[in-house]
N, CA and C atoms as an extended XYZ file, in Angstrom:
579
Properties=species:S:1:pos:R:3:atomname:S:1:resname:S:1:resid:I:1 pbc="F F F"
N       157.848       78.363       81.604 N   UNK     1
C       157.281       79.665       81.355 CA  UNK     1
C       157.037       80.401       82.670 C   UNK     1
N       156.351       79.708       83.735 N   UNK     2
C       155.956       80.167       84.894 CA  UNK     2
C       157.138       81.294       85.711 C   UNK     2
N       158.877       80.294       85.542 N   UNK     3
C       159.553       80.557       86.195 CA  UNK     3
C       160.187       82.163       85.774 C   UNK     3
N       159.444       82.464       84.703 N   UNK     4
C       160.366       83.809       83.644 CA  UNK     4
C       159.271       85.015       84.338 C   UNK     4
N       158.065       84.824       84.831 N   UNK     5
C       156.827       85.691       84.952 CA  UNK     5
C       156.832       86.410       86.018 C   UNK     5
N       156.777       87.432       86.240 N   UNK     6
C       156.715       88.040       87.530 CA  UNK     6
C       155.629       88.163       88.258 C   UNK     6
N       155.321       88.242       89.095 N   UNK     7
C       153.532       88.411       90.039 CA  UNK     7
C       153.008       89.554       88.974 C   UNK     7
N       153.390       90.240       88.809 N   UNK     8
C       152.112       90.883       88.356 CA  UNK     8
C       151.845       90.786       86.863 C   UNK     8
N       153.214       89.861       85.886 N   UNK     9
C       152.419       89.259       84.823 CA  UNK     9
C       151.644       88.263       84.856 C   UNK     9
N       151.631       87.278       86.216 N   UNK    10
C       150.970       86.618       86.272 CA  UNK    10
C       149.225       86.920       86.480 C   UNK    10
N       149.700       88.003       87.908 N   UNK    11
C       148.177       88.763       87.593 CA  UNK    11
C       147.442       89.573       86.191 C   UNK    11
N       148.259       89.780       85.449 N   UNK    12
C       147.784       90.145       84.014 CA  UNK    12
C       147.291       89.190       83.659 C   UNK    12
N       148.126       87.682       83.482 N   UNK    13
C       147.664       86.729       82.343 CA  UNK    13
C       146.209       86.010       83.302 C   UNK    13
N       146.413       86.032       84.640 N   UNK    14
C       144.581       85.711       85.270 CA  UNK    14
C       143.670       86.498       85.092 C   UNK    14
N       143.644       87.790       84.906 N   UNK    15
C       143.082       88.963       84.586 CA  UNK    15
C       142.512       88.446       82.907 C   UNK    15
N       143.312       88.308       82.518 N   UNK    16
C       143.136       87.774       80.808 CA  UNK    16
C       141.950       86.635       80.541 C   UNK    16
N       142.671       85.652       81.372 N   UNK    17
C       141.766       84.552       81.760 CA  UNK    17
C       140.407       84.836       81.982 C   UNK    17
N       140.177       85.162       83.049 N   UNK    18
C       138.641       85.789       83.249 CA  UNK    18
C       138.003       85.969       83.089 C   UNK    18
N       138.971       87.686       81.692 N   UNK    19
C       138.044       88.202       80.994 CA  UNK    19
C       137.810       87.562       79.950 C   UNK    19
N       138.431       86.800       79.296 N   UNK    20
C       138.171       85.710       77.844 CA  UNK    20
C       137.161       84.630       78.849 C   UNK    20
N       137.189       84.559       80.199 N   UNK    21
C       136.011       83.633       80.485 CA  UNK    21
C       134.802       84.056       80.687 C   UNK    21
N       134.607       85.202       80.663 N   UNK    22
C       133.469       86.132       81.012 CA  UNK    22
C       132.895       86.426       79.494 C   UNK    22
N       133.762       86.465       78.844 N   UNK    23
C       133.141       86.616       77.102 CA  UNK    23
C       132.449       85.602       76.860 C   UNK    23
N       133.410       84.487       77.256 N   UNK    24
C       132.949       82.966       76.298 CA  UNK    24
C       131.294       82.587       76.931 C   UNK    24
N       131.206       82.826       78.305 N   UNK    25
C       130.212       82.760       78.981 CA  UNK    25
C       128.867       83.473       78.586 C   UNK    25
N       129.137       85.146       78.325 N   UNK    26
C       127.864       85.840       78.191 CA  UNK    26
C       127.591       85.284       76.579 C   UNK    26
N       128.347       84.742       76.134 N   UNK    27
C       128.338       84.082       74.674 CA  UNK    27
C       127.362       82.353       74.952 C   UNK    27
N       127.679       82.052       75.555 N   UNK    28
C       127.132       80.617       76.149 CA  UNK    28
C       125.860       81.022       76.706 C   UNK    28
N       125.184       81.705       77.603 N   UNK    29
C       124.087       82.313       77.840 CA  UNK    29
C       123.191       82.428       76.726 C   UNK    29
N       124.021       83.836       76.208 N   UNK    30
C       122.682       83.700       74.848 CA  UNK    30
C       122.375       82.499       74.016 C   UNK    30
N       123.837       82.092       73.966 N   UNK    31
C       123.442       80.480       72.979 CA  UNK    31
C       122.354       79.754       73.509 C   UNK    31
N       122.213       79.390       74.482 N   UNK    32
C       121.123       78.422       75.647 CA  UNK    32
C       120.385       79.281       75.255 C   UNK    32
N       119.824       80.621       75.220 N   UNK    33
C       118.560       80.911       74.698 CA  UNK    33
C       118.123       81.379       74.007 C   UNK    33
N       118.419       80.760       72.422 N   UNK    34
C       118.201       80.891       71.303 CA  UNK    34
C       118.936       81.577       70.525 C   UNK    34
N       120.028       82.747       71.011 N   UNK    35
C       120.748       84.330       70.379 CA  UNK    35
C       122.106       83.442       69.758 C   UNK    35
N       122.611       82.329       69.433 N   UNK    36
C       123.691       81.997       67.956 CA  UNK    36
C       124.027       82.410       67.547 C   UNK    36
N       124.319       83.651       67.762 N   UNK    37
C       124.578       84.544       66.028 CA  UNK    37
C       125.898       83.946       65.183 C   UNK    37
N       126.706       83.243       65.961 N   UNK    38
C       127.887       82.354       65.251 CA  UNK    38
C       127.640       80.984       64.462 C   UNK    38
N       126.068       81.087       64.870 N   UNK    39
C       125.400       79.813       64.051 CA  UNK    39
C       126.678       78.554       64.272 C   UNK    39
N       126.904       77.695       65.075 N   UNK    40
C       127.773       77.003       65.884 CA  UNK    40
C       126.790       75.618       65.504 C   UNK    40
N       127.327       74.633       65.559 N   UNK    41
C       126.414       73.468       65.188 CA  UNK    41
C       126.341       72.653       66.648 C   UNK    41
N       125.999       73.377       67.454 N   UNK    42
C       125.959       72.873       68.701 CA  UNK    42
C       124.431       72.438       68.842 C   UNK    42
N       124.012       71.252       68.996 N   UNK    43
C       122.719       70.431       70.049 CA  UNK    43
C       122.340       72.089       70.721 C   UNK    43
N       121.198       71.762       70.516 N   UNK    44
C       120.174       72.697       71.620 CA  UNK    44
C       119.783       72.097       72.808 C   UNK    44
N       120.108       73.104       74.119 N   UNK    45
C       119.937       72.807       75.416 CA  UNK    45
C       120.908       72.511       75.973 C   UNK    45
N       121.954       72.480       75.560 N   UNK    46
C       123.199       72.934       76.190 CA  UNK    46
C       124.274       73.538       75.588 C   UNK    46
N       124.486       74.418       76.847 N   UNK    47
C       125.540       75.475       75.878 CA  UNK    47
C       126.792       75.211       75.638 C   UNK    47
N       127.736       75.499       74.675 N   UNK    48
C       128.588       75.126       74.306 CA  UNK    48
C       129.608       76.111       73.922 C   UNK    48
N       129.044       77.485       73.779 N   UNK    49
C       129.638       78.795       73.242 CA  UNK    49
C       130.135       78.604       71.952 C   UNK    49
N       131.832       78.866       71.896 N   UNK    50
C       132.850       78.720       70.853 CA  UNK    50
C       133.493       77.359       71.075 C   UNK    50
N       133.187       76.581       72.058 N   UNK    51
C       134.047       75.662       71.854 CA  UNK    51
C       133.616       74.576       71.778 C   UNK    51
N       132.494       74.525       71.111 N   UNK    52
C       131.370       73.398       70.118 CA  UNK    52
C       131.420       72.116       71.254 C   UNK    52
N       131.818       71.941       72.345 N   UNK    53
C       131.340       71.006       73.260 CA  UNK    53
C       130.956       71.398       74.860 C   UNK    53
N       129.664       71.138       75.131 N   UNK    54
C       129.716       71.595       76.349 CA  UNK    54
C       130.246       71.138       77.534 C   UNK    54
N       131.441       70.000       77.428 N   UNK    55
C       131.860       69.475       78.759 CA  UNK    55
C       133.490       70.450       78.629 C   UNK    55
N       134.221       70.731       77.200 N   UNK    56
C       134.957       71.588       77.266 CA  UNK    56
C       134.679       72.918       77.630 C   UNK    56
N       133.402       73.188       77.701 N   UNK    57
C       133.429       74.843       77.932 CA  UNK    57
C       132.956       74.448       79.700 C   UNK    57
N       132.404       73.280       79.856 N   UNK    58
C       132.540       73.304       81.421 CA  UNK    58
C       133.722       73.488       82.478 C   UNK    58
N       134.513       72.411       81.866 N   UNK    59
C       135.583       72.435       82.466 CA  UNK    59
C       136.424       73.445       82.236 C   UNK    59
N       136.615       74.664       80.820 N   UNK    60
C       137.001       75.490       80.960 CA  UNK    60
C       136.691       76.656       82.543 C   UNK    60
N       135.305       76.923       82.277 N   UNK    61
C       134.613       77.723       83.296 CA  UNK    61
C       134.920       77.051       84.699 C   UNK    61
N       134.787       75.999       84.673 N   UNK    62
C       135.450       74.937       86.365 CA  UNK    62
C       136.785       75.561       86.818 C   UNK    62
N       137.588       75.690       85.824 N   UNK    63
C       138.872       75.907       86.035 CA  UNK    63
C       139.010       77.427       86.514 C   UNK    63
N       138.134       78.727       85.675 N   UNK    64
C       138.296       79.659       85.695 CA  UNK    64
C       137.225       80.520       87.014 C   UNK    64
N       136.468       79.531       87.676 N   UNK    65
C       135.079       80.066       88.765 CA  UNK    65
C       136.114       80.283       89.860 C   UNK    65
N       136.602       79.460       90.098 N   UNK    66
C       137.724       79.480       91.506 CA  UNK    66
C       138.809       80.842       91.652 C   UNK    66
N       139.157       81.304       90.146 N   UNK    67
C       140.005       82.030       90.390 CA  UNK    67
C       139.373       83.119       90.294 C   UNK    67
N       138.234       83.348       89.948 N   UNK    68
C       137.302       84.684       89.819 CA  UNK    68
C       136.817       84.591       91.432 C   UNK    68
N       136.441       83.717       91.993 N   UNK    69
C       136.370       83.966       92.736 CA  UNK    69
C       137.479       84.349       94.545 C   UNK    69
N       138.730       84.147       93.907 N   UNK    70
C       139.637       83.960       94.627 CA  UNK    70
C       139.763       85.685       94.511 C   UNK    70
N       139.824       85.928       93.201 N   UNK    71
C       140.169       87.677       93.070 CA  UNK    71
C       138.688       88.322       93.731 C   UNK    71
N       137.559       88.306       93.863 N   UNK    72
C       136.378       88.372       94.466 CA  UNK    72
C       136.989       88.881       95.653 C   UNK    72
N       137.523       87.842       96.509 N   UNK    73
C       137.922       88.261       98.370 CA  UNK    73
C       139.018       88.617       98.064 C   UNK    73
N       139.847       88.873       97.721 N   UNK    74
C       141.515       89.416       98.090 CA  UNK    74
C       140.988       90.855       98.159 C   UNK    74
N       141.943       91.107       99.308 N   UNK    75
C       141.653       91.949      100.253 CA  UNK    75
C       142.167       93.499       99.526 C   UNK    75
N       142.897       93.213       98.614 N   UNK    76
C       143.913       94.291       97.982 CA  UNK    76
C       143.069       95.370       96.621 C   UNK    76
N       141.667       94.867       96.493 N   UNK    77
C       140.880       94.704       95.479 CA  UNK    77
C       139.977       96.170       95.813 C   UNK    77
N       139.587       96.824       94.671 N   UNK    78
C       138.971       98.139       95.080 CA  UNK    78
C       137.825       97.560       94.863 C   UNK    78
N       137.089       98.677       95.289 N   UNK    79
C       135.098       98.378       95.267 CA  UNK    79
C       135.206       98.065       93.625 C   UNK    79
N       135.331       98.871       92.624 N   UNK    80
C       135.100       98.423       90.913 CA  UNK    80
C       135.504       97.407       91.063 C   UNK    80
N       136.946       96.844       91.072 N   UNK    81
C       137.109       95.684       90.620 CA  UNK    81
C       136.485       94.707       91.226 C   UNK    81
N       135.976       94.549       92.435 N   UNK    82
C       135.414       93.737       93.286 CA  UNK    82
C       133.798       93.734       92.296 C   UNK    82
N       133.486       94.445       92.397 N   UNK    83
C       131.933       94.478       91.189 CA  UNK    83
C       132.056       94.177       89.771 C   UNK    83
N       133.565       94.113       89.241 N   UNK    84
C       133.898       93.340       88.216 CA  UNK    84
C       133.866       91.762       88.464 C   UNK    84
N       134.861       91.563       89.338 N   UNK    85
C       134.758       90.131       89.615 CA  UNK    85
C       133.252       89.653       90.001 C   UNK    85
N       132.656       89.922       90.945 N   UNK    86
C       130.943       89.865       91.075 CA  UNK    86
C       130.507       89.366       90.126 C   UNK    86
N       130.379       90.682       89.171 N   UNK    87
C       129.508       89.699       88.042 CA  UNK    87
C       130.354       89.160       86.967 C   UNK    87
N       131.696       89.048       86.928 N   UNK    88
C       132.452       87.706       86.460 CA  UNK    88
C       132.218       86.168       86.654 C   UNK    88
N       132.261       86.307       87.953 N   UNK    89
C       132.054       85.364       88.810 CA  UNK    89
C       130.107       84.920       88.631 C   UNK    89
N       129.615       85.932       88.275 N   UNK    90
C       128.016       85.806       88.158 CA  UNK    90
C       127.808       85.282       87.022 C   UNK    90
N       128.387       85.299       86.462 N   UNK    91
C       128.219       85.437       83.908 CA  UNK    91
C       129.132       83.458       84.137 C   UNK    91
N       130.029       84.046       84.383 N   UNK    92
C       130.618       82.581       84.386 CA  UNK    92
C       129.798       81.239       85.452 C   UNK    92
N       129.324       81.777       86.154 N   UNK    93
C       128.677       80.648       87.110 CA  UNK    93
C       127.354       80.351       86.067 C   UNK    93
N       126.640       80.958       85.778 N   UNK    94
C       125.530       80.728       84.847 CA  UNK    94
C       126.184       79.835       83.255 C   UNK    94
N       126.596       80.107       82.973 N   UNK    95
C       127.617       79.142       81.897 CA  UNK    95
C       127.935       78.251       82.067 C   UNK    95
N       128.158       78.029       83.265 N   UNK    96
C       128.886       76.786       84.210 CA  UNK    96
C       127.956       75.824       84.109 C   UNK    96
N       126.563       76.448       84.756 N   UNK    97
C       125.064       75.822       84.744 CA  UNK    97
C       124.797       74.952       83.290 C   UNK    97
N       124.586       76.066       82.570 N   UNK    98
C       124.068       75.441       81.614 CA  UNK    98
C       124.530       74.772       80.106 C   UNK    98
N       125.987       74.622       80.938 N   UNK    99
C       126.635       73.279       80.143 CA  UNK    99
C       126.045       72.381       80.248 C   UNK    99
N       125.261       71.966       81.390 N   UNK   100
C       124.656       70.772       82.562 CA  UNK   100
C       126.196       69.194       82.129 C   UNK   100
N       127.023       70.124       82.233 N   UNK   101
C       128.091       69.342       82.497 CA  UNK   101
C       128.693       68.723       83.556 C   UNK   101
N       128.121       67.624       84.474 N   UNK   102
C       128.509       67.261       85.599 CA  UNK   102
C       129.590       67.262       86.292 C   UNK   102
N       130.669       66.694       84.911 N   UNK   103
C       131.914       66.235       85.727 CA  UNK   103
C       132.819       67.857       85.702 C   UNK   103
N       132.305       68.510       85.589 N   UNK   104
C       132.139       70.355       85.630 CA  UNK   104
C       132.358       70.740       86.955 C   UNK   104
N       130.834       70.430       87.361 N   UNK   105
C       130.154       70.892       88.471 CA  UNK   105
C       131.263       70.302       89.506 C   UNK   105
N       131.212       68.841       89.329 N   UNK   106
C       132.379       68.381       90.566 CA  UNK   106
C       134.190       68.977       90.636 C   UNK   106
N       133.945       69.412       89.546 N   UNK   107
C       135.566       70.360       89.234 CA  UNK   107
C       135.235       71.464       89.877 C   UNK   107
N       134.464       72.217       89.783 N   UNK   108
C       134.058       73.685       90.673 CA  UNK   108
C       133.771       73.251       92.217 C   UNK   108
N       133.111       72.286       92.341 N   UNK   109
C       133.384       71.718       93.756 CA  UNK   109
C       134.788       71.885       94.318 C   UNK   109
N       135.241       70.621       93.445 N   UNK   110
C       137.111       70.930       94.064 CA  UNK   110
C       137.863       72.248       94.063 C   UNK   110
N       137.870       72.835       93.027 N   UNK   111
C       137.968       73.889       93.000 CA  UNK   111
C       138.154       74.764       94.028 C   UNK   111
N       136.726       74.988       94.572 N   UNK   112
C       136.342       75.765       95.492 CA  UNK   112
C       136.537       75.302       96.789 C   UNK   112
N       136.726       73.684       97.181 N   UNK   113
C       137.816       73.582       98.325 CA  UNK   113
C       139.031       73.670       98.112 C   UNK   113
N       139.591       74.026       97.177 N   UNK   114
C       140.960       74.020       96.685 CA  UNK   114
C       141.207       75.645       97.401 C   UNK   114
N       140.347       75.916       97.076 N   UNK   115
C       140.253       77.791       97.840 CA  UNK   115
C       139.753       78.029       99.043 C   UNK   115
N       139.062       77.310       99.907 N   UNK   116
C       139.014       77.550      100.950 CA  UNK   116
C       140.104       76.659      102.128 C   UNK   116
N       140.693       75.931      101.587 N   UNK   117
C       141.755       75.631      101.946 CA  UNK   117
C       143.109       76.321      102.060 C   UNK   117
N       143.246       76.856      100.929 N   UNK   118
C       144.283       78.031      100.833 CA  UNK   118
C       144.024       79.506      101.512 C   UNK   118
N       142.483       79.918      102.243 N   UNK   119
C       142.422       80.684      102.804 CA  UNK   119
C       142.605       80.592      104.268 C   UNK   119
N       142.602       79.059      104.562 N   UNK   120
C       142.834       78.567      105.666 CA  UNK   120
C       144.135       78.519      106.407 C   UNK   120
N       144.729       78.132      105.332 N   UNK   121
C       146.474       78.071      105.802 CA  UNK   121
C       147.175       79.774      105.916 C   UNK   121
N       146.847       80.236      104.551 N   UNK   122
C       147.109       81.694      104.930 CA  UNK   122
C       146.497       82.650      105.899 C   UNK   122
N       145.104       82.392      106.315 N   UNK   123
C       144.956       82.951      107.323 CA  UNK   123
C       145.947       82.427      108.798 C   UNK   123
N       146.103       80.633      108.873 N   UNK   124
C       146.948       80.813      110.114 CA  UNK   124
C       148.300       80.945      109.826 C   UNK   124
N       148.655       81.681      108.940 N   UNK   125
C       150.280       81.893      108.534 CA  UNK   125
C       150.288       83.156      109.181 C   UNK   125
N       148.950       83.963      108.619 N   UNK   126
C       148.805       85.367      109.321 CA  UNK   126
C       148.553       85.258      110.641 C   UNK   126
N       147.970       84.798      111.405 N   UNK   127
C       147.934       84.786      112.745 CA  UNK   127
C       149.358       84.033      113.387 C   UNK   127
N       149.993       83.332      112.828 N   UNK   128
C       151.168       82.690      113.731 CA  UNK   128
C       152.078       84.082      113.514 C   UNK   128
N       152.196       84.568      112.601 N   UNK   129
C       152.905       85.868      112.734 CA  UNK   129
C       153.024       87.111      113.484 C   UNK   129
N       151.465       87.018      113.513 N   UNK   130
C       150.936       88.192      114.306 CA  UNK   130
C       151.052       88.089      115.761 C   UNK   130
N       151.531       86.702      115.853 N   UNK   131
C       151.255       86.456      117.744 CA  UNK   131
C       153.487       86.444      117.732 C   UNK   131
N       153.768       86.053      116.553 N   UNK   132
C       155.094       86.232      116.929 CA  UNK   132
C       155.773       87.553      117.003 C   UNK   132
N       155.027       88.669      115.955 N   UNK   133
C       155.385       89.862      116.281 CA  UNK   133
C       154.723       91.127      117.254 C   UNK   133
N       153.415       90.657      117.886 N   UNK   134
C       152.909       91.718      118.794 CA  UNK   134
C       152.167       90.583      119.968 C   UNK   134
N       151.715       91.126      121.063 N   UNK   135
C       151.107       90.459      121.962 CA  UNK   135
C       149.405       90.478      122.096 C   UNK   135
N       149.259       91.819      121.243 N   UNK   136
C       147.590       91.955      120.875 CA  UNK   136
C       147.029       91.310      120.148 C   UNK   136
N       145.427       90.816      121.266 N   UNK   137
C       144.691       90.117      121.013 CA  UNK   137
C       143.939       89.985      119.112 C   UNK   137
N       143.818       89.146      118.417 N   UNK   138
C       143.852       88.813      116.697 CA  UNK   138
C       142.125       89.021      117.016 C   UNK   138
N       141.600       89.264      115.834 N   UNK   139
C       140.130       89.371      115.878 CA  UNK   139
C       139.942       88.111      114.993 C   UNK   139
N       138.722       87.383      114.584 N   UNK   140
C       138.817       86.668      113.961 CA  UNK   140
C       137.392       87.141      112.859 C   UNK   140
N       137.454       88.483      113.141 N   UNK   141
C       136.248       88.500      111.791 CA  UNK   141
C       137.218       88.860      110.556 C   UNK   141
N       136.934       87.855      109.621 N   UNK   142
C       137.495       88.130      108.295 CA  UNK   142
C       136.323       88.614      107.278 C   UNK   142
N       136.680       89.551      106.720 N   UNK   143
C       135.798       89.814      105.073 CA  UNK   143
C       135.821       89.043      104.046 C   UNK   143
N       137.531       88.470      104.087 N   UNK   144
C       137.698       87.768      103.280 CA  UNK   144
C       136.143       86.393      102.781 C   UNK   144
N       136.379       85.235      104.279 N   UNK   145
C       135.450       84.662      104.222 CA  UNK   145
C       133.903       85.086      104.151 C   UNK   145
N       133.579       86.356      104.408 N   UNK   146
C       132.369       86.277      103.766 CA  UNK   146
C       132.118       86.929      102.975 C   UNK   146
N       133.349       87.294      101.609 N   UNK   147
C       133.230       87.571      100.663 CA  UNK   147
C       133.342       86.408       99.838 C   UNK   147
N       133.979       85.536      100.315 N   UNK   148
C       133.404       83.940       99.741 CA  UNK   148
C       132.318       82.918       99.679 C   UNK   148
N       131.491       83.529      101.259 N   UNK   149
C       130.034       83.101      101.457 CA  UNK   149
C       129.513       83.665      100.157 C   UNK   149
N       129.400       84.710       99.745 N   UNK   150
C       129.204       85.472       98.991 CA  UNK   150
C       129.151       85.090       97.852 C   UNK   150
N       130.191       84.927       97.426 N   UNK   151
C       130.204       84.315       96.184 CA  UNK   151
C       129.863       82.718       95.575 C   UNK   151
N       129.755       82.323       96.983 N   UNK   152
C       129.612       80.576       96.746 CA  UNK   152
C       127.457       80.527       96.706 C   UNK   152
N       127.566       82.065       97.568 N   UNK   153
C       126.118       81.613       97.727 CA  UNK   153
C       125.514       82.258       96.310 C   UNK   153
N       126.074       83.207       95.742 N   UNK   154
C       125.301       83.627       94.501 CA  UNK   154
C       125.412       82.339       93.468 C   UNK   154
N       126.800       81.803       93.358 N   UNK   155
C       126.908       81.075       92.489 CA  UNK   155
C       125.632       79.804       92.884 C   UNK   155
N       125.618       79.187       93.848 N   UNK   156
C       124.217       78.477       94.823 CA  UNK   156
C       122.760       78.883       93.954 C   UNK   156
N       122.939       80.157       94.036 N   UNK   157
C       121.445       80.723       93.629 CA  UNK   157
C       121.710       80.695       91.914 C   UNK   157
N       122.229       80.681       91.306 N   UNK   158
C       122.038       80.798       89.900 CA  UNK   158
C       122.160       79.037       89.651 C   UNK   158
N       122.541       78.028       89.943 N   UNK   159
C       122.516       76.873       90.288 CA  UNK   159
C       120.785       76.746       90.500 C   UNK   159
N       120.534       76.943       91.305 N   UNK   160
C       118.677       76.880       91.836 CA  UNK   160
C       118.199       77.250       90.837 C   UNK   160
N       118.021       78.745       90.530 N   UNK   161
C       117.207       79.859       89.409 CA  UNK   161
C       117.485       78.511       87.925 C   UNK   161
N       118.274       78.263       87.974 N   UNK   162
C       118.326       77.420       86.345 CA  UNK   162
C       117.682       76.579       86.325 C   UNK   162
N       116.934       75.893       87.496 N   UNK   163
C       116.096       74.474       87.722 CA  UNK   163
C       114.359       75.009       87.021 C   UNK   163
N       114.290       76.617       87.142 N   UNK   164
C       112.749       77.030       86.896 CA  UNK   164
C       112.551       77.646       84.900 C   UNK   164
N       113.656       77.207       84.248 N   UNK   165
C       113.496       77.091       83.177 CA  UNK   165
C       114.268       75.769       82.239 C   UNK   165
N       113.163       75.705       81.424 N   UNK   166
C       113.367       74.680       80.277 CA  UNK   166
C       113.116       74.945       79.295 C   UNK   166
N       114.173       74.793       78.689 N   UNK   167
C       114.531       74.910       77.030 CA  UNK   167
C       113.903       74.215       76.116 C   UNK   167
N       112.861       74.872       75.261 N   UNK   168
C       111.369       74.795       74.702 CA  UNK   168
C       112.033       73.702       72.964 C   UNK   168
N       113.352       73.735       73.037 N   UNK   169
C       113.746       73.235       71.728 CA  UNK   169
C       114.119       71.836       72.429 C   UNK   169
N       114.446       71.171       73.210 N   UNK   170
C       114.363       70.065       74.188 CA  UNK   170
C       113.329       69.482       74.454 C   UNK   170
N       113.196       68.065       74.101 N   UNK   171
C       111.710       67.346       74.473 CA  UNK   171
C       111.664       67.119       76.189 C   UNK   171
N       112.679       66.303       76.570 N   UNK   172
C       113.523       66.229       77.958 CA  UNK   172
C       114.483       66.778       78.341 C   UNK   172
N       114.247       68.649       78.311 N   UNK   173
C       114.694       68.936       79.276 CA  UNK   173
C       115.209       68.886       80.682 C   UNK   173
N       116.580       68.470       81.147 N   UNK   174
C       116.241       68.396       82.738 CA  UNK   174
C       116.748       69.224       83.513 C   UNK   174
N       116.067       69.949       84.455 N   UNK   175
C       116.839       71.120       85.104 CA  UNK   175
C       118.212       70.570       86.049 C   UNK   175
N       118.461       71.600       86.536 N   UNK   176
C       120.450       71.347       87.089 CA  UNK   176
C       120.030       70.246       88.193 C   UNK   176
N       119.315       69.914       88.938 N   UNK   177
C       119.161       68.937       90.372 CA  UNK   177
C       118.780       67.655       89.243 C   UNK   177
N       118.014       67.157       88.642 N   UNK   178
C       117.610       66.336       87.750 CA  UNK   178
C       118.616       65.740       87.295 C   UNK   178
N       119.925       66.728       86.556 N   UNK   179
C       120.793       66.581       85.666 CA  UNK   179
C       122.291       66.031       86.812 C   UNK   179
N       121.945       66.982       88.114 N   UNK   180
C       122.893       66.294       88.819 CA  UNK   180
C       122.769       64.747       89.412 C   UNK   180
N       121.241       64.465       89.639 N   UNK   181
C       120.811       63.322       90.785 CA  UNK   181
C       121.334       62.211       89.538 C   UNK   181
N       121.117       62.683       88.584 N   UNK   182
C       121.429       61.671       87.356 CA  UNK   182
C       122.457       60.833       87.432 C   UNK   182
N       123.645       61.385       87.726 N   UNK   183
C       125.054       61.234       87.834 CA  UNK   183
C       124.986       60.126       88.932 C   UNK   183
N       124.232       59.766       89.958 N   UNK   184
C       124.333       58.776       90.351 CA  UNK   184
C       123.189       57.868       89.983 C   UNK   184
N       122.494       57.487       89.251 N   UNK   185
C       122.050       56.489       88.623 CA  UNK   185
C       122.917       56.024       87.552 C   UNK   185
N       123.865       54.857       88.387 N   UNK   186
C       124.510       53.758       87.062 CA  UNK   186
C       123.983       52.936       86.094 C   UNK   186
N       123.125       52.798       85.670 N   UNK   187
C       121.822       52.067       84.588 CA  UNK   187
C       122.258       53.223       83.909 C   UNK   187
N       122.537       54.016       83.862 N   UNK   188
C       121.641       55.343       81.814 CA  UNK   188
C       123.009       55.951       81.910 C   UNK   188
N       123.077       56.284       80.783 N   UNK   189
C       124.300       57.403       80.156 CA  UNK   189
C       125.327       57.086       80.097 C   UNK   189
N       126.171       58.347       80.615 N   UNK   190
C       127.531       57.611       80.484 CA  UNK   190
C       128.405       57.712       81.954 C   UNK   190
N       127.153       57.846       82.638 N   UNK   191
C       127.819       56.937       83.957 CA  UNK   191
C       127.848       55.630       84.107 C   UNK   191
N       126.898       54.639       82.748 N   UNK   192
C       127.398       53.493       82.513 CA  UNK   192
C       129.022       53.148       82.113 C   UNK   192
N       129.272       53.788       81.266 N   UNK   193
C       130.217       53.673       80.805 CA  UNK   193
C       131.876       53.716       81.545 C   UNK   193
């Protein structure tokens, strides 16, 4: 399929992506606090949206944070769309949260070196070029990267902000640090397993 697509259907069908991840998300939000209106037979206290499990809607959102945030810094991006992606990237990171889907969280990890890696190489693709076609000195302030600080640090802060509420339909609630430190205690769950 890939090989039939041209760049900019491809940028359509990520565009698509996004926005069906940005739905499923502000949908997952309200679910976590109480608003169902799809009446979904999902466990309370973690969200699950439409896709009645919350490690599938994690790893959905895992998959889809990186590329919201990849469109975030590209440089080609107007102020709107850049404030689209923002709070794309904002709606979906909160969703992300409160799957409290771990093996999630470590997918958005990779993820997100998966992308700063690729900004790495293309930035020195751009500089080996630039020294092969002119002799003037390269600056090294990029926007790019701290339009990724940016986004890694909001996503950071909605990560934190989720630790100062607990979900009143939950006896043991545990906020996101709780739910992560968990993951390495091999005795309980299904990190036994």
């Amino acid at each position: 399929v890939t090989n039939n697509l041209k760049l900019s259907e491809c940028g359509r069908l990520l565009t698509a992506s996004l926005s069906a991840a940005a739905i499923i998300s502000i949908y997952a939000v309200w679910q976590y606090f109480g608003l169902d209106f799809l009446r979904t037979s999902a466990p309370p206290g973690r969200a699950t949206a439409t896709l009645g499990n919350a490690v599938f809607l994690g790893n959905y959102l895992a998959f889809n944070l990186p590329i919201a945030l990849g469109r975030l810094i590209e440089d080609r991006q107007s102020l709107l769309k850049r404030l689209i992606y923002l709070i794309a990237t904002m709606v979906m990171a909160a969703g992300l949260v409160l799957t409290f889907s771990r093996g999630a969280w470590v997918g958005l990890i990779a993820g997100v070196l998966v992308l700063v890696i690729y900004l790495v190489r293309s930035r020195a693709q751009r500089v080996r070029s630039t020294l092969k076609s002119t002799s003037e000195p390269i600056g090294y302030r990029s926007t790019s990267w701290r339009r990724l600080a940016l986004g890694i640090l909001i996503v950071g802060v909605i990560f934190v902000s989720a630790n100062f509420y607990r979900h009143p339909a939950v006896k043991q609630s545990q906020p996101v640090v709780d739910r992560a430190l968990s993951s390495l205690d091999t005795d309980k769950g299904t990190v036994r397993t």
